[in-house]
N, C-alpha and C positions, 0 to 999 in steps of 0.2 A: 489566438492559440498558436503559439508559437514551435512549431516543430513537431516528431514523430517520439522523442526520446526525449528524456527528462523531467524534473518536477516541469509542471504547472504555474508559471506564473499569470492568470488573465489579463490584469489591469484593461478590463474593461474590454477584454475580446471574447467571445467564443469558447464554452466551457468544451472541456474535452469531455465527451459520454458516449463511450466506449465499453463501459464494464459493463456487459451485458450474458457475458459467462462466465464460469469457473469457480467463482467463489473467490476465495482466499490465495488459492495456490501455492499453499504452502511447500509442500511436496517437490512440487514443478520448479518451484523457487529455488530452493538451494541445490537440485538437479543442474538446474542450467549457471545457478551463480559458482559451481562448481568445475563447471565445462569452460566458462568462459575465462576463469583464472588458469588451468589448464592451457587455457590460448593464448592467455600473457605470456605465459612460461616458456611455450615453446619459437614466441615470435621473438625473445629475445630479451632481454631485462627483465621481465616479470612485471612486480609491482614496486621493483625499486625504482625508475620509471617516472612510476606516478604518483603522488602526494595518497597518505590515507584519505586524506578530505577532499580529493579529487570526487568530482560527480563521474559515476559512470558512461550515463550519457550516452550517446549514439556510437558509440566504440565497440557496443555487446550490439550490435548489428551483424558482428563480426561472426556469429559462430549461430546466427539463426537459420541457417540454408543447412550448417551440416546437422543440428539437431533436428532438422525434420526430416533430411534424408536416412539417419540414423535412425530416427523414432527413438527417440534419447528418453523419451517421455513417455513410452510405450502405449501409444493411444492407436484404436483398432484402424478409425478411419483415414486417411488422408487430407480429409479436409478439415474436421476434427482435431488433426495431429498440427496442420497449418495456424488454427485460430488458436488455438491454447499457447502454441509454442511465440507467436508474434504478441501475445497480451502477456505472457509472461516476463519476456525478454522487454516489452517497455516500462513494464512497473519497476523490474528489475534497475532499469537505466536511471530511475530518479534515487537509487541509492550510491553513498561516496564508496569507494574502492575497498575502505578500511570495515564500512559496514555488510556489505559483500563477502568479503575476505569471513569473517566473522559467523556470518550467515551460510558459510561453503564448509568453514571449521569440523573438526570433531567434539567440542567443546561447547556450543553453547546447548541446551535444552531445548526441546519441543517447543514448551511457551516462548523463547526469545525468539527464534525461529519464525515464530507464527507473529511476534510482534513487529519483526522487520519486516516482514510481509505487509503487514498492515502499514506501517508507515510509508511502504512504498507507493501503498494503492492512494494511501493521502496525498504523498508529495504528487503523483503522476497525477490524478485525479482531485484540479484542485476542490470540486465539488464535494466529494466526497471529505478533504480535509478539513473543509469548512463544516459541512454536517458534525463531526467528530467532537470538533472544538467549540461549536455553536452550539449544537444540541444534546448530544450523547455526554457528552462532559460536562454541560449546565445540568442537567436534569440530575445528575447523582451529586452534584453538587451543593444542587439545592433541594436536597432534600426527597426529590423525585423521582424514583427511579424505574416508573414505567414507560416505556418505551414503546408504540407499536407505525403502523403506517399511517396514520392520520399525522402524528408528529413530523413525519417527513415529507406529506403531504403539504403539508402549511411551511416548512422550510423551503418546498419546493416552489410555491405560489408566492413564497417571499423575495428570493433569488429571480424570479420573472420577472420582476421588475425594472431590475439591470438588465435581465438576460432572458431576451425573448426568446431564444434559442428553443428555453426549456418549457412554452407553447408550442413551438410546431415541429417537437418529434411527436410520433405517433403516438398511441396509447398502449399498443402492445408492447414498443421500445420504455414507452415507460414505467409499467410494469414492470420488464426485466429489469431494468436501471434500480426499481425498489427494491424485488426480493433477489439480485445478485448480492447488492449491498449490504443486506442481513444477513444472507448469508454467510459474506465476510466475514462478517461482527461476531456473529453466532462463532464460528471456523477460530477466530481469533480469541474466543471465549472472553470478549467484553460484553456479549450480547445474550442472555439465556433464554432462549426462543418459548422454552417450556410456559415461562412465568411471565412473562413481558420484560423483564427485567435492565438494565447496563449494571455491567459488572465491574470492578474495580481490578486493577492490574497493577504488580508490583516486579518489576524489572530485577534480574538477575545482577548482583555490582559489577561484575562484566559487560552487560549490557550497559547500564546505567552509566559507567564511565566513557565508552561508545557513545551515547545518545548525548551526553554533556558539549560534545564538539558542535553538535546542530542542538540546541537546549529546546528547539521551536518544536522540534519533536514529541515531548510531553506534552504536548496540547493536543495532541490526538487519544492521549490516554488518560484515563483517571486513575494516577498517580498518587490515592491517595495516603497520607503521612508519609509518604516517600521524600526524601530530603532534599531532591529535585523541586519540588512543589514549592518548597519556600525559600532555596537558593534562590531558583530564578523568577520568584513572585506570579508563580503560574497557578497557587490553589485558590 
């Protein structure tokens, strides 16, 4: 596991599992992805600077101390206000500058919003992106589209076998590891907790032409007839 910021690449190390609050963090998300453009601006160049396809990365490091001493995120407790604001600002890190930018906007809608979210907790958490694209997007795929913790049960004792890791956390850490991640899903409305359901997601053309720069992106969602799906031979 390579670092504190940015997507997740394992190649055979150490899953990052860490999401063990907050949900989706939608909210929190373009809160801080708004504060920290804010910090471009005033350090100097801005984001002309930096490439849109620039990864954020360890750079929104920058502005995690004054969002807690602020309460930027207006959370009651202090310790509270520390965990939410350091899980948000890492998931935040594994998005480019330009999807950021976008996500901070006055322009995109509540569901892109909640989308970028989601692909952030994919990239940061390669675990989770692998769930997404392995499970959540086969199952409506094919045909299937219940969905409940048994299914991620058995993704999870499949993943143990590269990754022992994911025997000897505890059982109340894995717990939360389950139902923070639905809640996600739920949050992100791919997931309809009501019904057992994965729900299918159609990206805003704004969006969708953002997400065309990283195309690996659609694999976290069920994209389906969207024209992403059979550009990039991902339905």
């Amino acid at each position: 596991m390579a670092g504190s910021y940015g997507a997740e690449v394992p190649q055979g190390e150490r899953y990052r599992l860490s999401f063990t609050v907050g949900g989706l963090l939608a909210s929190q998300g373009r809160a801080l992805a708004e504060m920290y453009l804010n910090h471009l601006n005033h350090a100097g160049g801005g984001n002309a600077e930096r490439s849109p396809q620039t990864e954020v990365g360890e750079s929104i490091a920058a502005i995690r101390q004054q969002a807690i001493e602020e309460n930027v995120l207006a959370i009651r407790t202090d310790s509270a206000n520390r965990r939410v604001v350091a899980e948000t600002t890492r998931r935040l890190s594994a998005l480019t500058v330009g999807e950021l930018a976008y996500l901070a906007g006055p322009d995109p809608s509540i569901s892109d919003r909640e989308a970028l979210m989601w692909i952030a907790m994919c990239r940061y958490y390669a675990i989770v992106g692998e769930f997404a694209s392995e499970v959540l997007k086969k199952h409506y795929l094919t045909g299937n589209t219940h969905l409940d913790f048994e299914d991620y049960d058995r993704f999870i004792a499949n993943k143990a076998t590269w990754h022992p890791e994911l025997e000897t956390i505890s059982e109340g850490t894995a717990r939360k590891l389950r139902s923070n991640l639905f809640k996600a899903m739920a949050e992100a409305h791919l997931f309809d907790k009501n019904s057992d359901t994965v729900v299918s997601f159609l990206p805003s053309p704004s969006l969708a032409d953002i997400l065309m720069k990283r195309p690996d992106s659609f694999g976290f969602f069920l994209c389906v007839n969207h024209p992403c799906e059979h550009e990039w031979g991902i339905a």
